[in-house]
C-alpha angles and dihedrals in degrees: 000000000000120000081205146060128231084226082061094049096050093047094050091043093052086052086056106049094042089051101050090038093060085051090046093045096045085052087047096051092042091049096049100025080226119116094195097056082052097058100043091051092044089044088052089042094056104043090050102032079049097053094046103047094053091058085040092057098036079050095054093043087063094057104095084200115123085352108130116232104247106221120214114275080237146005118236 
């Protein structure tokens, strides 16, 4: 069973991708001087990078692999 819900890894992956767009659009505006092109690349960026990391993250919740058994809080 998962140690984590799918509402968790949305909202983490909405943190992260808002974090690392603002980056992506701040390098692309520094690199073409043009705040529209900015903000199409980092509006692409979001949507997709969004999208893929979600699945990234719900595909490696379900590999058992370096995960710690969580024992009951009690034992009937």
């Amino acid at each position: 069973m998962s140690n984590e819900q799918r509402q968790r890894s949305i909202l983490k992956a909405l943190s992260y991708r808002i974090t690392g767009s603002c980056f992506t659009m701040a390098a692309a505006y520094f690199f073409t001087g043009e705040l529209l092109v900015a903000a199409s690349i980092g509006g692409i960026e979001i949507v997709s990078k969004l999208l893929l990391y979600y699945w990234h993250e719900r595909l490696w919740d379900k590999i058992k692999y370096g995960k710690k058994k969580s024992s009951p809080e009690y034992e009937i």
